[in-house]
C-alpha positions as CSV (number, residue, x, y, z in Angstrom):
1,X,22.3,261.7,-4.2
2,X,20.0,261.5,-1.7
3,X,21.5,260.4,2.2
4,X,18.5,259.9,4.8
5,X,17.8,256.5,7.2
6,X,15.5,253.5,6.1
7,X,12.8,254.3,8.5
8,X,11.9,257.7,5.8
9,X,12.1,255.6,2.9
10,X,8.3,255.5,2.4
11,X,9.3,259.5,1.1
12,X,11.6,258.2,-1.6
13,X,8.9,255.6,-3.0
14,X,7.3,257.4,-5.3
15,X,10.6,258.4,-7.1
16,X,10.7,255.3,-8.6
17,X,8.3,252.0,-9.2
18,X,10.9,249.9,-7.8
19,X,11.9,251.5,-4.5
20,X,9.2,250.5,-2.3
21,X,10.5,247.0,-3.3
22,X,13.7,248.1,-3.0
23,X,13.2,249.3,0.7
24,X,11.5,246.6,1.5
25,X,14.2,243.9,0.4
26,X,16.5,246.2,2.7
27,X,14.7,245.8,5.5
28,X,15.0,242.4,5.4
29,X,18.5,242.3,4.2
30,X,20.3,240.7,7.4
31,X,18.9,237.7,6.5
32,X,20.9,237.2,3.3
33,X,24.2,235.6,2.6
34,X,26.9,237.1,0.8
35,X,26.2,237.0,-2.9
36,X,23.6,238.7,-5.3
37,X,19.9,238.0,-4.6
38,X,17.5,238.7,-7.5
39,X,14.6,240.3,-6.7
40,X,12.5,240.9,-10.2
41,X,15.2,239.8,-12.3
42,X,17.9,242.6,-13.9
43,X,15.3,245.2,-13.2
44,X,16.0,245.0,-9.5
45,X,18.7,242.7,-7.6
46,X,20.8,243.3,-4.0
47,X,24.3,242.5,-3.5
48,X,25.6,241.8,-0.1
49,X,29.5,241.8,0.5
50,X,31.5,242.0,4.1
51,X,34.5,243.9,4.0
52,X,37.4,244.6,6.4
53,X,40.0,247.4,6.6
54,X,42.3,247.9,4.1
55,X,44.3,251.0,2.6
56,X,41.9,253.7,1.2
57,X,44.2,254.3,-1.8
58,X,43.5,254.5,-5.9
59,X,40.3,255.8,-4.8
60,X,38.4,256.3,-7.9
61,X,34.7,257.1,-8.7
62,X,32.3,255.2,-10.4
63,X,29.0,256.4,-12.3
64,X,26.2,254.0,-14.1
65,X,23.8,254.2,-16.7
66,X,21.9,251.6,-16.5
67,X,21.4,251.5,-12.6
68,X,20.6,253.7,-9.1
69,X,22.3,252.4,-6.5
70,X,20.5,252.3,-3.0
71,X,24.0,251.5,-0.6
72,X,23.6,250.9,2.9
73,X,25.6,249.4,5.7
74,X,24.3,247.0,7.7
75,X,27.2,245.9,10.5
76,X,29.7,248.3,10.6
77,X,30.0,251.6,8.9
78,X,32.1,252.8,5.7
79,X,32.2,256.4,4.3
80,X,31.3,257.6,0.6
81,X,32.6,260.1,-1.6
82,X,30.9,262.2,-3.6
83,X,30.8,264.4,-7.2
84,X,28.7,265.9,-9.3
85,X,28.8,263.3,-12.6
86,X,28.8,266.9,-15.0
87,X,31.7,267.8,-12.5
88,X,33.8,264.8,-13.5
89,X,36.6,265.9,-16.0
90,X,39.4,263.3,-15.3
91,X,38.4,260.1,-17.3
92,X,40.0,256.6,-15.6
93,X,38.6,254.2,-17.6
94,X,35.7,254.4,-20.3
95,X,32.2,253.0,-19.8
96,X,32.0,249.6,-19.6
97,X,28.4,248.7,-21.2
98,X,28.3,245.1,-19.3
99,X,29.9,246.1,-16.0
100,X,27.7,249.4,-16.1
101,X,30.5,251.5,-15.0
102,X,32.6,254.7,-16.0
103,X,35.6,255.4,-13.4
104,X,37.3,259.0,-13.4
105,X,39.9,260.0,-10.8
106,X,38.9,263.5,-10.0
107,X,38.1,263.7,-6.1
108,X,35.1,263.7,-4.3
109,X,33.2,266.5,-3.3
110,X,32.3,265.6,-0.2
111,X,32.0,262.5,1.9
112,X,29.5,260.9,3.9
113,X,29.9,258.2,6.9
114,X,27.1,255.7,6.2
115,X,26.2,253.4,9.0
116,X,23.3,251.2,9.9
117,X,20.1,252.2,9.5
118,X,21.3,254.8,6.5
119,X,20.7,254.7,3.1
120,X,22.1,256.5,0.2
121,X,20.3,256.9,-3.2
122,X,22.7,257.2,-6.2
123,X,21.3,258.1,-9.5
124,X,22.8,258.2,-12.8
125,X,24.7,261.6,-12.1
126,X,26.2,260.9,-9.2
127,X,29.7,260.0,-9.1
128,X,30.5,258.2,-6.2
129,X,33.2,256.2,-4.2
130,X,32.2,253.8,-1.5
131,X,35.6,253.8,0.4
132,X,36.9,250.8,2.5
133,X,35.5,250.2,6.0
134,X,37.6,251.4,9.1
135,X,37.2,247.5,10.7
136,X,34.8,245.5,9.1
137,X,31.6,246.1,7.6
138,X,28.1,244.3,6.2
139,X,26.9,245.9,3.3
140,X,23.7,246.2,0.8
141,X,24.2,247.4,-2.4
142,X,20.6,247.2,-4.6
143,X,20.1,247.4,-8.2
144,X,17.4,249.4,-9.4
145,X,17.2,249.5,-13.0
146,X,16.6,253.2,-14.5
């Protein structure tokens, strides 16, 4: 996992082909609707979704295969858990091939308050759990395909 602000992407570009696109469509992210916005079709695509308070319970973390997630907040703030995936023992559900997902319940390691102007890089072996706002928040999810 890598947690740093927008403004030092250009560090994180060469990590991948796609993040300099990737940082780019961020930046001009509070533009968008709600909804999923392709970018270069399933190689790279951003979700935006507005959330608003609601218990933080069942909280589970999620790993992908397929895709790094780049998550950011852009109104509002929300916090993230964190794990190690090799550190993930407790299997919730299996991996789901077309949702790109494997959920375990073992906790976090840490957590991390994300708000505006933060980004956090999620790679394959991250586990992670985006938690529910405290309020309401704007957020960016992108989809960078490994």
């Amino acid at each position: 996992m890598i947690l740093d602000t927008l403004t030092n992407s250009e560090r994180y570009s060469s990590v991948h082909p796609l993040f300099a696109r990737a940082f780019e469509a961020l930046r001009n992210a509070h533009t968008l609707a709600p909804g999923t916005h392709t970018i270069d079709g399933d190689k790279l695509f951003i979700i935006i979704t507005e959330q608003h308070s609601e218990p933080a319970h069942n909280i589970r973390l999620e790993a992908h295969r397929k895709y790094i997630d780049i998550q950011a907040a852009l109104d509002g703030s929300f916090d993230i858990g964190w794990r190690a995936l090799e550190q993930c023992r407790t299997l919730y559900r299996d991996y789901n091939t077309d949702a790109d997902v494997v959920l375990f319940d073992d906790r976090p390691d840490f957590f991390a308050a994300l708000r505006p102007g933060m980004v956090a890089i999620l790679f394959p072996g991250d586990a992670h759990a985006p938690l529910p706002p405290v309020g309401s928040v704007r957020k960016a999810v992108i989809k960078v395909s490994v």
